[in-house]
C-alpha positions as CSV (number, residue, x, y, z in Angstrom):
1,X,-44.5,116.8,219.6
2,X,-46.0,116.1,222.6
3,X,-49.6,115.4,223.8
4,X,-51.5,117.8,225.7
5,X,-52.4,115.5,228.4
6,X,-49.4,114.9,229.5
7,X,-49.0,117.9,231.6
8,X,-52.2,117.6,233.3
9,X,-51.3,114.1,234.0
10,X,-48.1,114.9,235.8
11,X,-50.1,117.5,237.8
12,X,-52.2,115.7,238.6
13,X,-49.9,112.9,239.8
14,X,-47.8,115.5,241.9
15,X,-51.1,116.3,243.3
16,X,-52.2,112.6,244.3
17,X,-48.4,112.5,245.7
18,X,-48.2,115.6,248.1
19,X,-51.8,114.3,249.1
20,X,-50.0,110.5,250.5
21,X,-47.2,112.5,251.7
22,X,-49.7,114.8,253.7
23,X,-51.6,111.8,254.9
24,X,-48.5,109.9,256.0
25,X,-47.4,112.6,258.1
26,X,-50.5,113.1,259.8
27,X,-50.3,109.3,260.5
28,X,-47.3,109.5,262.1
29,X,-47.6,112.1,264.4
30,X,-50.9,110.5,265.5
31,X,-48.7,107.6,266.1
32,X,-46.7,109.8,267.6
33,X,-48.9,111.4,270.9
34,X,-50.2,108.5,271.4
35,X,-49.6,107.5,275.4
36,X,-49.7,103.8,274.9
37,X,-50.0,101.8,278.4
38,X,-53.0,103.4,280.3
39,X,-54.9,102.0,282.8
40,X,-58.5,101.4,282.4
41,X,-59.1,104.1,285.5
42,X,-57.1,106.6,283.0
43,X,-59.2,106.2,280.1
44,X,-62.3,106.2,282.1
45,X,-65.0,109.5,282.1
46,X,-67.3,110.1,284.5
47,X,-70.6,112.4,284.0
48,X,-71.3,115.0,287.4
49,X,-74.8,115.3,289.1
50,X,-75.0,118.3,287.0
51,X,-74.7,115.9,283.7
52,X,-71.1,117.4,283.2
53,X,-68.6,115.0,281.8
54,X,-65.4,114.8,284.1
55,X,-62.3,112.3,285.1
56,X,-62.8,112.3,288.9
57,X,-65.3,109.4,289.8
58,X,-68.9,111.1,291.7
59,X,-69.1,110.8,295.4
60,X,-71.1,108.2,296.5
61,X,-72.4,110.9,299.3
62,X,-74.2,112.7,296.5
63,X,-76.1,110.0,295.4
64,X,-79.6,110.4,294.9
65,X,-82.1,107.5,294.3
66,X,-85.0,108.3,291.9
67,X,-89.2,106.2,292.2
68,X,-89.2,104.8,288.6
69,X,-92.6,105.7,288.5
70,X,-91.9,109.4,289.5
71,X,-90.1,109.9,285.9
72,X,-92.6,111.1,283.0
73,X,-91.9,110.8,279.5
74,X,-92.6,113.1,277.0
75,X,-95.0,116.6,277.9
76,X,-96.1,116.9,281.0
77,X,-99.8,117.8,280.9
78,X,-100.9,121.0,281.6
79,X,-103.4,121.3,284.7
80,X,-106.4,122.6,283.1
81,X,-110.1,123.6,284.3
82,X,-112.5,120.8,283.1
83,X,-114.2,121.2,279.7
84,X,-117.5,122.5,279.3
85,X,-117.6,124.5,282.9
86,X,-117.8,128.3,283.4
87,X,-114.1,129.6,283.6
88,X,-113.1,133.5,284.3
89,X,-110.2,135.3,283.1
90,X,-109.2,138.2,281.8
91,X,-108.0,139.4,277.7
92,X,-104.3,139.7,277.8
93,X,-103.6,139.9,274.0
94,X,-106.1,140.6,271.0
95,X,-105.1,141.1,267.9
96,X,-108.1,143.1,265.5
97,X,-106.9,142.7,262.0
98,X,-106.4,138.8,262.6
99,X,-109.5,138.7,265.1
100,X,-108.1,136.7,267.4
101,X,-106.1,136.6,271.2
102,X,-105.4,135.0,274.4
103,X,-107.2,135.2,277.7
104,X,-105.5,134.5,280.9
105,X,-106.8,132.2,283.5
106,X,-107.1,132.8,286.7
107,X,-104.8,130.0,287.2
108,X,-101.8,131.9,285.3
109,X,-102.4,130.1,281.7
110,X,-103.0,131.5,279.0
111,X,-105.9,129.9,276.6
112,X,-106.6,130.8,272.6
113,X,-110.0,132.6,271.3
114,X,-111.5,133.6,268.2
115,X,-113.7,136.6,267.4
116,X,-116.5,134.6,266.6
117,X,-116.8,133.1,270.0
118,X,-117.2,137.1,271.7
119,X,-120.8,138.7,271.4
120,X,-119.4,142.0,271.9
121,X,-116.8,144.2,271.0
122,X,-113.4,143.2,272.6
123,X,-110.3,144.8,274.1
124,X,-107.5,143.9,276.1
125,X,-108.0,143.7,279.9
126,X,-111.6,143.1,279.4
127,X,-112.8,140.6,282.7
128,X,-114.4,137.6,280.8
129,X,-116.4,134.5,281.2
130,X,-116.2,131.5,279.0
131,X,-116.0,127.9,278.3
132,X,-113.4,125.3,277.5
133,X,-113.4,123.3,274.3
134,X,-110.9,121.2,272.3
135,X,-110.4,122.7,269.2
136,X,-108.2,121.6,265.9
137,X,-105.1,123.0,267.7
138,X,-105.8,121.8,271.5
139,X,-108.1,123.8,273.8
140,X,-109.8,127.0,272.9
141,X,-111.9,129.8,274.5
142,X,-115.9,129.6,273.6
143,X,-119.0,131.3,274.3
144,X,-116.7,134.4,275.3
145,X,-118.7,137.1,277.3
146,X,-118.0,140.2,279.1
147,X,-118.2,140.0,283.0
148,X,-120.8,142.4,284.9
């Protein structure tokens, strides 16, 4: 009588064997398109002034030559109104149930309030004056009031 292991063991050993033969073959047809003999300027890759990879060297015509001090790393900051002054602007977004929304500054930005810095009751398109404060989350409307 024979053992029941035996027959998963022979599976499992024609398994391990079609899994060389499968490797083996894919070895040798790598071995197989492989162009041995390039030349350095064949294996070479150039990147484009538009950061595109390519094979044709750039033309030295295109060249542009950058001020290391010109180059900024990381956020550029945004060009604010100082803190503290008198800004206008005017309610673009306000959201009641969450009792909060953004003004627009005359500048184009757009800059965060809360509810509890109006002293009357807001809508959108409202003509405000405020000040400028840094808040938990960066800078924040305060001492919101509607403009005469």
């Amino acid at each position: 009588m024979k053992h029941k292991d035996s027959f998963n063991k022979r599976e499992k050993e024609k398994q391990r064997q079609k899994e060389k033969h499968g490797k083996r073959e894919k070895m040798e047809l790598r071995k197989a398109n492989q162009v041995k003999g390039k030349t350095l300027a064949d294996m070479m890759a150039y990147v484009d002034e538009n950061g595109n990879i390519t094979s044709t060297p750039p033309d030295p015509t295109k060249k542009k030559v950058f001020n290391a001090a010109d180059i900024e790393i990381g956020v550029v900051p945004r060009s604010q109104k100082i803190e503290g002054s008198l800004n206008e602007g005017n309610i673009e977004y306000f959201n009641e149930q969450k009792g909060f929304g953004f003004i627009r500054q005359n500048n184009g930005e757009k800059i965060f309030f809360h509810i509890n810095q109006t002293n009357y009751p807001v809508r959108e398109g409202d003509s405000v004056n405020y000040t400028v404060e840094k808040g938990f989350k960066g800078l924040q409307a305060t001492g919101v009031t509607k403009k005469q």
